[in-house]
N, CA, C and O atoms as a Maestro MAE file, in Angstrom:
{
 s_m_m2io_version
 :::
 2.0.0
}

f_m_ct {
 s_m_title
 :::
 protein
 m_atom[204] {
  # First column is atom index #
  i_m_mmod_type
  r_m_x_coord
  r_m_y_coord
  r_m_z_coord
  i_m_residue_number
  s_m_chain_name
  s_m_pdb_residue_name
  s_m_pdb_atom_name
  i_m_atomic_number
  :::
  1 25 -183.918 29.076 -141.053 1 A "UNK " " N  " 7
  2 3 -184.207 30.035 -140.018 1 A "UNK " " CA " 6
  3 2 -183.970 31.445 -140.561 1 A "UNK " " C  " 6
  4 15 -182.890 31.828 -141.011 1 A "UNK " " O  " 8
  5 25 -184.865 32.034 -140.492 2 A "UNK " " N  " 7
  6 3 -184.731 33.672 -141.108 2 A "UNK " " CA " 6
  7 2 -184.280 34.243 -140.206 2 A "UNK " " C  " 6
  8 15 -184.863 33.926 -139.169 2 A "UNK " " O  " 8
  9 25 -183.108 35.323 -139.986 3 A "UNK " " N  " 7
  10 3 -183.076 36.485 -138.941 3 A "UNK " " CA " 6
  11 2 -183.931 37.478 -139.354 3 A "UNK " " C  " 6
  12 15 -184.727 37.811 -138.477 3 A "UNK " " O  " 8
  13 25 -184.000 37.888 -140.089 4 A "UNK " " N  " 7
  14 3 -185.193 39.068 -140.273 4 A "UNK " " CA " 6
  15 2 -185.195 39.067 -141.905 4 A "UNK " " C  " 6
  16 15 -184.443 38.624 -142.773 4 A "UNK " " O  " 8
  17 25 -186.560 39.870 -141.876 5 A "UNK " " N  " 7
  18 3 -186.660 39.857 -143.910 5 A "UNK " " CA " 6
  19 2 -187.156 41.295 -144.120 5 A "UNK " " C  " 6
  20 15 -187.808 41.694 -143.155 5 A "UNK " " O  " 8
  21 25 -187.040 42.083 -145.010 6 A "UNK " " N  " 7
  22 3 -188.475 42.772 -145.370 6 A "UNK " " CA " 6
  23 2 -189.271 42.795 -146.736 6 A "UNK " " C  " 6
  24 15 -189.845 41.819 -147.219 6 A "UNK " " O  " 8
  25 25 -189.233 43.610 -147.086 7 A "UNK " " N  " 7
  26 3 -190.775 43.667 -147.908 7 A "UNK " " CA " 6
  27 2 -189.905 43.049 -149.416 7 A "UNK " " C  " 6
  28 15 -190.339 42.323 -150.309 7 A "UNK " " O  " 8
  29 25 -188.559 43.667 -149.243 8 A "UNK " " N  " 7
  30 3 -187.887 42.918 -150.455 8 A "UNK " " CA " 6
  31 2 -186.452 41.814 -150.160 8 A "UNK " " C  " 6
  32 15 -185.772 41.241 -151.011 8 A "UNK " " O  " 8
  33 25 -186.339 41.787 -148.961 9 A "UNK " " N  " 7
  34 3 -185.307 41.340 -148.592 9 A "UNK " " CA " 6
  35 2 -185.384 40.116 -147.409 9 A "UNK " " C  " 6
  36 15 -185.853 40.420 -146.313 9 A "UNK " " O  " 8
  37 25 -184.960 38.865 -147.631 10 A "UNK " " N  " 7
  38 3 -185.121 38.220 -146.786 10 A "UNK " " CA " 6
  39 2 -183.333 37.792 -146.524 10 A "UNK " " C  " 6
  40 15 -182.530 37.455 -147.395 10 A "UNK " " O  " 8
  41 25 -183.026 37.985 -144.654 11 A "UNK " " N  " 7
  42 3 -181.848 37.544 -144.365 11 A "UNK " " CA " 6
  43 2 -181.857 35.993 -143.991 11 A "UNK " " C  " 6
  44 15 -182.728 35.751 -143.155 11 A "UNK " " O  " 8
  45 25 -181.261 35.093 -144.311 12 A "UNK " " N  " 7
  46 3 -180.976 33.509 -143.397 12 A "UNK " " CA " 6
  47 2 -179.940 33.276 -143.423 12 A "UNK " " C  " 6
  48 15 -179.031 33.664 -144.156 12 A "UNK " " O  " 8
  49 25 -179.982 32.491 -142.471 13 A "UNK " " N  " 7
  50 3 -178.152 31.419 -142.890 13 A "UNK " " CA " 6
  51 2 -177.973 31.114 -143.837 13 A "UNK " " C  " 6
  52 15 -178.932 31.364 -144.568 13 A "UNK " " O  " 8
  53 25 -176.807 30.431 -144.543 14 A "UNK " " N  " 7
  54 3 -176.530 29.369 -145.862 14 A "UNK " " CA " 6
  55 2 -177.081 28.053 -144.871 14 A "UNK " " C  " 6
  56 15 -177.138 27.854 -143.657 14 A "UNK " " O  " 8
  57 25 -177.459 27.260 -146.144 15 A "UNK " " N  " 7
  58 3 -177.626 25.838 -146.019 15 A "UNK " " CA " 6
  59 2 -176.774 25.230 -146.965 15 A "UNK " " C  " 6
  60 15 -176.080 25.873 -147.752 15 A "UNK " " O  " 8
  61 25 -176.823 23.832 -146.891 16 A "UNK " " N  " 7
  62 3 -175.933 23.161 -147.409 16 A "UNK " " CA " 6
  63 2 -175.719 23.188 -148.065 16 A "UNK " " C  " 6
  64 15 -174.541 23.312 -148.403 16 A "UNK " " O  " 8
  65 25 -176.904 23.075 -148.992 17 A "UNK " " N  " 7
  66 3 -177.147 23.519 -150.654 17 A "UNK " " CA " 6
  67 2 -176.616 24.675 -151.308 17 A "UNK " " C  " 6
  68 15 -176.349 24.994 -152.467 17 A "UNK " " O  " 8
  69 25 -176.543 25.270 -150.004 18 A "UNK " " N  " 7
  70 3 -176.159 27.058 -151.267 18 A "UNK " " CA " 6
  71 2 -174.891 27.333 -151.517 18 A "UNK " " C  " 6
  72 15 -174.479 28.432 -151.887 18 A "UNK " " O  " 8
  73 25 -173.893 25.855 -151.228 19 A "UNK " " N  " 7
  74 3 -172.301 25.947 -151.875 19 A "UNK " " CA " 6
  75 2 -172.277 26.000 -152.987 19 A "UNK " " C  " 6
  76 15 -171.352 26.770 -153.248 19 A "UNK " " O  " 8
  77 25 -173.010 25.441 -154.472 20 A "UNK " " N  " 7
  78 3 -172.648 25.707 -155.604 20 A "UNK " " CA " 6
  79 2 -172.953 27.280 -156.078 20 A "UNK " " C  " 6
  80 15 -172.120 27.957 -156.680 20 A "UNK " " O  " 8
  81 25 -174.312 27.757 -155.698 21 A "UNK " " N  " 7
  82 3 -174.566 29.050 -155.562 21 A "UNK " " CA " 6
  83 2 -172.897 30.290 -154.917 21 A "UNK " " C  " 6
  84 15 -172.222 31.180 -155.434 21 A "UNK " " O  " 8
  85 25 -172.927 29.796 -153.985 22 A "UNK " " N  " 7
  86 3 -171.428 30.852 -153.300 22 A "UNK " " CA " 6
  87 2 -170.530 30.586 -154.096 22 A "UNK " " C  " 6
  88 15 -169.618 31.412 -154.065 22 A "UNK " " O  " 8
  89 25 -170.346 29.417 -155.112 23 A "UNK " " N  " 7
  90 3 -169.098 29.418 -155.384 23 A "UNK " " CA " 6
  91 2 -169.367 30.363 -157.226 23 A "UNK " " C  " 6
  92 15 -168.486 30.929 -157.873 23 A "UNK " " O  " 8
  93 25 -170.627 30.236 -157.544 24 A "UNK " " N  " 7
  94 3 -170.554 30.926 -158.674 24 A "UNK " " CA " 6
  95 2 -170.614 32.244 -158.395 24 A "UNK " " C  " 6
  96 15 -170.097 33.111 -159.100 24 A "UNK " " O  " 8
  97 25 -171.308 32.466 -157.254 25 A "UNK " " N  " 7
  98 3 -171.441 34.110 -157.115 25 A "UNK " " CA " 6
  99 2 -169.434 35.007 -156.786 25 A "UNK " " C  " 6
  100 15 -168.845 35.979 -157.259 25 A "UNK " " O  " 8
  101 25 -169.150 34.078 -155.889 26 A "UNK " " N  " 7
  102 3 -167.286 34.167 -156.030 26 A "UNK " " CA " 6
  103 2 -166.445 34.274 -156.940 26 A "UNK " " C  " 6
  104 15 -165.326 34.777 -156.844 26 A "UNK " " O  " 8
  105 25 -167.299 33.463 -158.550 27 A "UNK " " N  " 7
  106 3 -166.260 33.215 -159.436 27 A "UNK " " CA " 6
  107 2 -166.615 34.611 -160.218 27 A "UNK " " C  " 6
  108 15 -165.895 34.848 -161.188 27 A "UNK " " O  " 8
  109 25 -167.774 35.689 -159.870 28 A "UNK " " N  " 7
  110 3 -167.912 37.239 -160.721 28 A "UNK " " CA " 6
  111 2 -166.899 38.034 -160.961 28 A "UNK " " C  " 6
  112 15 -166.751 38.924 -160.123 28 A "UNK " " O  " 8
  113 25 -166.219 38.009 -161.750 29 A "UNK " " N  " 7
  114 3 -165.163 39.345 -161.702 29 A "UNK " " CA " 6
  115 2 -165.281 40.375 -160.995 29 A "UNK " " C  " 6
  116 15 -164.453 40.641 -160.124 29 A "UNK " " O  " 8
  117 25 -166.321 41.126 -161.246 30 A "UNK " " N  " 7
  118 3 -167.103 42.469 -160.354 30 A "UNK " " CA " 6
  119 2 -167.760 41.761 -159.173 30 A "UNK " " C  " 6
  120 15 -168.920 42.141 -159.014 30 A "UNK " " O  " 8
  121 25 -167.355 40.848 -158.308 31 A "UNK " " N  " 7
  122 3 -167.819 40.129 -157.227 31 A "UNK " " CA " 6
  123 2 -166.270 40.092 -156.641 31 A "UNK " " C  " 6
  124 15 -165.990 40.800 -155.673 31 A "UNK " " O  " 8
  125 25 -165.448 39.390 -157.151 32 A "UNK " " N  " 7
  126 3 -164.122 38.828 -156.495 32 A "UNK " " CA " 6
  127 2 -162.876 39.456 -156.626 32 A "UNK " " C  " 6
  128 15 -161.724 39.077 -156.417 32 A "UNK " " O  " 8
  129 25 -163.600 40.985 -157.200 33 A "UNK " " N  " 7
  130 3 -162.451 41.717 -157.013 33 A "UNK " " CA " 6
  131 2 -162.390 42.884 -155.705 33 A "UNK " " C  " 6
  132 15 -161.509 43.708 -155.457 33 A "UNK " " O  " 8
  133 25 -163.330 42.679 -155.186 34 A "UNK " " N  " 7
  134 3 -163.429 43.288 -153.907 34 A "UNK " " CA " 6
  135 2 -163.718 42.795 -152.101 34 A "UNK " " C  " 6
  136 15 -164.147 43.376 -151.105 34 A "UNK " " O  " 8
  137 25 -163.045 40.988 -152.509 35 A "UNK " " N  " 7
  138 3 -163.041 40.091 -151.721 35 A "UNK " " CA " 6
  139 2 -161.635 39.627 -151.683 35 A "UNK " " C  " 6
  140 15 -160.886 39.426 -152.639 35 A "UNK " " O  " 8
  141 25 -161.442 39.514 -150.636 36 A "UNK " " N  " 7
  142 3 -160.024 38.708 -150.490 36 A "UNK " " CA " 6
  143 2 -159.674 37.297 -150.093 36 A "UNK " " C  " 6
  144 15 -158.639 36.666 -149.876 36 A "UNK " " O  " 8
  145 25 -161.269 37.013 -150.089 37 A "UNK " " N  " 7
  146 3 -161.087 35.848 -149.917 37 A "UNK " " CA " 6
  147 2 -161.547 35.012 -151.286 37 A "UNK " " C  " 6
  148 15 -162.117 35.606 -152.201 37 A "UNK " " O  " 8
  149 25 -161.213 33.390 -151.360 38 A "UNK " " N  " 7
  150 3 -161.383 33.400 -152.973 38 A "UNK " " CA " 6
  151 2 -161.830 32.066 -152.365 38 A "UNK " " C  " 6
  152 15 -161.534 31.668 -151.239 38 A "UNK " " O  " 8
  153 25 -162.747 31.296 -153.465 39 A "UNK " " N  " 7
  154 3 -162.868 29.770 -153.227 39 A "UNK " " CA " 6
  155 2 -162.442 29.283 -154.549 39 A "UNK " " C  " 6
  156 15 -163.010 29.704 -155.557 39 A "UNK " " O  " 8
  157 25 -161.390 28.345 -154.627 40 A "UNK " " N  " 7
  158 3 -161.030 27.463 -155.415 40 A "UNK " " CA " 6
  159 2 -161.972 26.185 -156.063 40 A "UNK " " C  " 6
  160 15 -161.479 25.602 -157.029 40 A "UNK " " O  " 8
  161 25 -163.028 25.826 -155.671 41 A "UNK " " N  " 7
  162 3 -163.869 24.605 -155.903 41 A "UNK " " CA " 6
  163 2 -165.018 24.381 -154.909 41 A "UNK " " C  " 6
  164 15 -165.128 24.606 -153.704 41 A "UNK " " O  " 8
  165 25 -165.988 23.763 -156.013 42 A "UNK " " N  " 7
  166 3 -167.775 23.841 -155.238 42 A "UNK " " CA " 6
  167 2 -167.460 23.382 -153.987 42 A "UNK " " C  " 6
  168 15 -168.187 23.892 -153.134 42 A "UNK " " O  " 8
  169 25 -166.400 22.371 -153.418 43 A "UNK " " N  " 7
  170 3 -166.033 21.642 -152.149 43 A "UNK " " CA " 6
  171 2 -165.569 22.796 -151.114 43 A "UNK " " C  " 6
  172 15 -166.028 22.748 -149.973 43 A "UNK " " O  " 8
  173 25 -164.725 23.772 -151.452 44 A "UNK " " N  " 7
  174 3 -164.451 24.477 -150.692 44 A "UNK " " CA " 6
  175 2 -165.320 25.517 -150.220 44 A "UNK " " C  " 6
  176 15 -165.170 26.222 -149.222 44 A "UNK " " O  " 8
  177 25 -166.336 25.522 -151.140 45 A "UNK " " N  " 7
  178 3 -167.271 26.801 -151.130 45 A "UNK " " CA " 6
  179 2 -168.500 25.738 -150.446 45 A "UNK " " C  " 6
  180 15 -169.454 26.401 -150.038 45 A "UNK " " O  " 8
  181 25 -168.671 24.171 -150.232 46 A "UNK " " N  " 7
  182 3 -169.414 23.592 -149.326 46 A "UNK " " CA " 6
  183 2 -168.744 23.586 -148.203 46 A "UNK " " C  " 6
  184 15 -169.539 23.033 -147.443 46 A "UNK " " O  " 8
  185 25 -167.876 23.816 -147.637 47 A "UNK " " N  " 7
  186 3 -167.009 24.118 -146.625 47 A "UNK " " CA " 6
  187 2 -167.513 24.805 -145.887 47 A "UNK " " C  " 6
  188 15 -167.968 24.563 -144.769 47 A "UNK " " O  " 8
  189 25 -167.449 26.220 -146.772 48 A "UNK " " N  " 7
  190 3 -167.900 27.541 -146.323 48 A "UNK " " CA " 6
  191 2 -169.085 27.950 -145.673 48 A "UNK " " C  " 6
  192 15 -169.278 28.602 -144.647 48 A "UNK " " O  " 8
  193 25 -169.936 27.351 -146.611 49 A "UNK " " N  " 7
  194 3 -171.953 27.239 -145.715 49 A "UNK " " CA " 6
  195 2 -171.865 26.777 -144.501 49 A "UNK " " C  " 6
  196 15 -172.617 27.152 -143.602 49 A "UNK " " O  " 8
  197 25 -170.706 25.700 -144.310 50 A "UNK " " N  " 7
  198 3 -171.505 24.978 -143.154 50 A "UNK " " CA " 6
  199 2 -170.341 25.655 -141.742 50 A "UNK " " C  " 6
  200 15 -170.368 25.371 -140.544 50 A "UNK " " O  " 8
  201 25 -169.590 26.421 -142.348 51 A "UNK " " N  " 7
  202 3 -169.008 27.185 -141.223 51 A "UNK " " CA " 6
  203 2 -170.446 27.571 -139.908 51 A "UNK " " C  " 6
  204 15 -170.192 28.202 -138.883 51 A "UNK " " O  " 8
  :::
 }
 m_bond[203] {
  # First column is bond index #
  i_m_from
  i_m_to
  i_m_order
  :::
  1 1 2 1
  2 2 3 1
  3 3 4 2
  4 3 5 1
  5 5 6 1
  6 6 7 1
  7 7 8 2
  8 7 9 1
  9 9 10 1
  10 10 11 1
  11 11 12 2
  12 11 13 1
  13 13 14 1
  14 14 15 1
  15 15 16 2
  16 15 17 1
  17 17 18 1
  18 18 19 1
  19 19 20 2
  20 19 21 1
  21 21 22 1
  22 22 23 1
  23 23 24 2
  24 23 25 1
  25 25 26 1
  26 26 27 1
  27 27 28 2
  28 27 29 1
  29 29 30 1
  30 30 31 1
  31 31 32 2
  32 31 33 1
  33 33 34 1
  34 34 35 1
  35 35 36 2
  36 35 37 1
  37 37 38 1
  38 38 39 1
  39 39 40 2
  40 39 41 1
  41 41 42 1
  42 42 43 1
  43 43 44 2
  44 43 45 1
  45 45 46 1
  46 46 47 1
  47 47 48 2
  48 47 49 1
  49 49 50 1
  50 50 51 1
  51 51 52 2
  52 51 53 1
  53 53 54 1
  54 54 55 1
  55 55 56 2
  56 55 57 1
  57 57 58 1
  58 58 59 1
  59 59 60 2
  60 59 61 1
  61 61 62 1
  62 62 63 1
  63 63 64 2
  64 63 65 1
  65 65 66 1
  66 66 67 1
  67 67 68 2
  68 67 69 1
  69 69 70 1
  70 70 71 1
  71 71 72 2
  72 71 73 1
  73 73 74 1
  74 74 75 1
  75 75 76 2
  76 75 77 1
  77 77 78 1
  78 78 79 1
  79 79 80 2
  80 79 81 1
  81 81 82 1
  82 82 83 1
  83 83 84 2
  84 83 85 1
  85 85 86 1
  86 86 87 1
  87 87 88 2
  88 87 89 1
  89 89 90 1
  90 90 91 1
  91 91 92 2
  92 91 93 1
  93 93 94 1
  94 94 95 1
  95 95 96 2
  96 95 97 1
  97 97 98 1
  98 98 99 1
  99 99 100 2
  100 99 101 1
  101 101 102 1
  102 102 103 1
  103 103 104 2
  104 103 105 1
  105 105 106 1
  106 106 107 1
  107 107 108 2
  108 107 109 1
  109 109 110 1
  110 110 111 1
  111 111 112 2
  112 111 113 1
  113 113 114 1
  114 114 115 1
  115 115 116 2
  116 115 117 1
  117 117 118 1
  118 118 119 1
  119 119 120 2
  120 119 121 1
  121 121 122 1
  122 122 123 1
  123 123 124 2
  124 123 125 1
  125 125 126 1
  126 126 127 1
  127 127 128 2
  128 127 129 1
  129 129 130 1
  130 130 131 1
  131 131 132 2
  132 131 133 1
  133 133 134 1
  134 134 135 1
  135 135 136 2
  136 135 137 1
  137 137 138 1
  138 138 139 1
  139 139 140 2
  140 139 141 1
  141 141 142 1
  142 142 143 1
  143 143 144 2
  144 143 145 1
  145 145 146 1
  146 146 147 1
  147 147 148 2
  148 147 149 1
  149 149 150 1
  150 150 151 1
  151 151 152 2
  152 151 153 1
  153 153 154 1
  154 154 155 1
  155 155 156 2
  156 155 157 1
  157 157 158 1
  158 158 159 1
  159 159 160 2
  160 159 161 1
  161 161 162 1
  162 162 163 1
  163 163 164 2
  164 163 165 1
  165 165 166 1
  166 166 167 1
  167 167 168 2
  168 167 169 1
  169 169 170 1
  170 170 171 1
  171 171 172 2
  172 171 173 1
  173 173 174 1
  174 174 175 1
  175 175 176 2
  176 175 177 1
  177 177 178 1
  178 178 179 1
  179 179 180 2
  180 179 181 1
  181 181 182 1
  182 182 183 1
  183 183 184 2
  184 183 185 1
  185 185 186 1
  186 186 187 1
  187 187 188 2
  188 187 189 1
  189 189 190 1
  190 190 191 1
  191 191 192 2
  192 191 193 1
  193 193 194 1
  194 194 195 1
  195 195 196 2
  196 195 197 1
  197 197 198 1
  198 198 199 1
  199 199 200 2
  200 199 201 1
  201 201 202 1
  202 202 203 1
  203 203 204 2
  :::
 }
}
């Protein structure tokens, strides 16, 4: 389900699938140093999508 997109940008929910994705994008240095939240493992970061 898209909430809105534009010409370069499309917004949606996570799906199930996109826990290994969140969890690498989390593990960036220049990503996870301006988050306070952290995921420990692809399981926890499948957790997270399906919030």
């Amino acid at each position: 389900m898209k909430l809105f997109n534009t010409e370069r940008l499309i917004v949606r929910r996570f799906k199930e699938s996109d826990g290994s994705a969140l969890f690498d994008y989390f593990e960036k240095p220049r990503v996870n140093c301006f988050i306070d939240e952290k995921l420990n493992s692809i399981e926890e970061a499948n957790t997270e999508v399906l919030k």
